[in-house]
N, C-alpha and C positions, 0 to 999 in steps of 0.2 A: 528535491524529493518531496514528496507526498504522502501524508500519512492517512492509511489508508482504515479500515475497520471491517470483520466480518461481516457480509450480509446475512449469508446461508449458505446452504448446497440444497442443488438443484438437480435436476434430470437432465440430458439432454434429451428432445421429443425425437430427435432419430434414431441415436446411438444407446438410450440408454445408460451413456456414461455419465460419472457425477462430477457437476462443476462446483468448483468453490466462490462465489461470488464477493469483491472485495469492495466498498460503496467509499468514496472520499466525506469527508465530513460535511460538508456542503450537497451532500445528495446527487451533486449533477453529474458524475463518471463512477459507470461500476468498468469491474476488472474481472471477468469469466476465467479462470483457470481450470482445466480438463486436470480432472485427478482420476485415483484408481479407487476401488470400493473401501481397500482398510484403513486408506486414508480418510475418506471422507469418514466413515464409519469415528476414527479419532477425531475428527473436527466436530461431528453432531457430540460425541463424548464430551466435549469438554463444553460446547457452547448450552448443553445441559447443565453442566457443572457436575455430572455422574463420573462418581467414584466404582470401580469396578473391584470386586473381591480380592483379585489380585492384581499387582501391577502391569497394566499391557505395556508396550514396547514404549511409547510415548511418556506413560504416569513413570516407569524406571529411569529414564533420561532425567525427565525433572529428579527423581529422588537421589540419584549420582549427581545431579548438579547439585541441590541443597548437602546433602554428607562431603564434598569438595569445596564449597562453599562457592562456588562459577555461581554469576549474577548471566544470565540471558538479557542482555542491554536494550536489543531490539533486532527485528527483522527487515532484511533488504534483499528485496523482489530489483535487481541491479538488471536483467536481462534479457532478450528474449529473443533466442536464433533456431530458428526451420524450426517452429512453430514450439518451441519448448524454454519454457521459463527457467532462469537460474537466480537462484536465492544466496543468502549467506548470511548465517547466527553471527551479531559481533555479541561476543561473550566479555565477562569478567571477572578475572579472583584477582583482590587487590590494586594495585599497581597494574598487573598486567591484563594485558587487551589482544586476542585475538578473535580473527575474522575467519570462522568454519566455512566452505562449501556445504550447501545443504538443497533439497529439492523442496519447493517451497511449502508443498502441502506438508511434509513435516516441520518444516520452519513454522507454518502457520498453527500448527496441532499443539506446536510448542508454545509458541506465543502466546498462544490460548491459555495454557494451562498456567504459567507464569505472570500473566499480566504483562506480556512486551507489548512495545508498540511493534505497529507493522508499518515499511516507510517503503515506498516505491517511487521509481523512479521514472522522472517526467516521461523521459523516450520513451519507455515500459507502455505509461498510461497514453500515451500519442498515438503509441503503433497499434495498442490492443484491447485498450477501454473503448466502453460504447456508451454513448448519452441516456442520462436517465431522466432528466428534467428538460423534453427539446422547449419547451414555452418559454422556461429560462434560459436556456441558449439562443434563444429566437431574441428575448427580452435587452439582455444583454448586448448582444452585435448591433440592433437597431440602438439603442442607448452610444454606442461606439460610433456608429454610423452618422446618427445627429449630432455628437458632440463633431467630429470633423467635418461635418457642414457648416456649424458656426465657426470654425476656426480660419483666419486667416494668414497667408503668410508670415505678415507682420509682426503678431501675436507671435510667432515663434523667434524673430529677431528681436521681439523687448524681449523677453523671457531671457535670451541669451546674452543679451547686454547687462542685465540688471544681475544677471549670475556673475558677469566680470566685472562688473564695477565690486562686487559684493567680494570677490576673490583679490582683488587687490587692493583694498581696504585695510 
């Protein structure tokens, strides 16, 4: 898993629909998630830090979790099938631990509001991240590239002899 961070919400230039965009700590994979208006509308709330005069649907969940005393542990973005993400709040009161089904733009609205982390999952960011840093991708694979040009086979038979000699010691 990967722990992931807010970027923003965006526009889509065709659709007009708003994405929630997630950036890994390293900068170099966001994660675009299609949400709906009152969600995103929740995510710019919170990533304002804006208190609303009364509690919206979101600010009421956090204030049921603190009078129950449920800690919101962290969010996990665990899936993504015919083009739709699935989430799930692992919660906590006490001792016990359960793992809610949740859709992630509310996962995420919550997370916000809470201070969870958000952890997604490598398959997730394989199948539906897109590169944010390619110069550092570019940098990287060449760095890979040259390091197995100098490498020879040999180099891989010490390497594994000196593991066994070191394992039966």
């Amino acid at each position: 898993m990967i722990e992931m961070k807010v970027a923003g919400i965006a526009l889509d230039a065709a659709t007009r629909s708003p994405i929630v965009l997630l950036r890994d700590a390293s900068d170099r994979r966001a994660l675009p998630i299609y949400i709906g208006q009152d969600q995103a509308r929740a995510i710019i709330s919170a990533l304002e830090n804006h208190t609303p005069p009364r509690p919206l649907t979101h600010d009421l969940m956090v204030n049921i979790m603190d009078e129950w005393d449920l800690k919101l542990e962290r969010v996990i973005i665990h899936s993504l099938q015919d083009n739709t993400f699935y989430a799930m709040l692992t919660m906590r009161r006490g001792e016990i631990k359960k793992e809610i089904d949740a859709r992630p733009s509310d996962a995420i609205a919550l997370a916000l509001r809470t201070h969870s982390p958000i952890w997604v999952m490598e398959e997730v960011i394989a199948d539906a991240s897109i590169p944010v840093d390619r110069e550092a991708d570019e940098a990287e694979l060449q760095a890979f590239r040259d390091f197995l040009s100098k490498i020879s086979p040999e180099d891989f038979i010490k390497r594994g002899q000196s593991s066994s000699e070191n394992s039966s010691s």
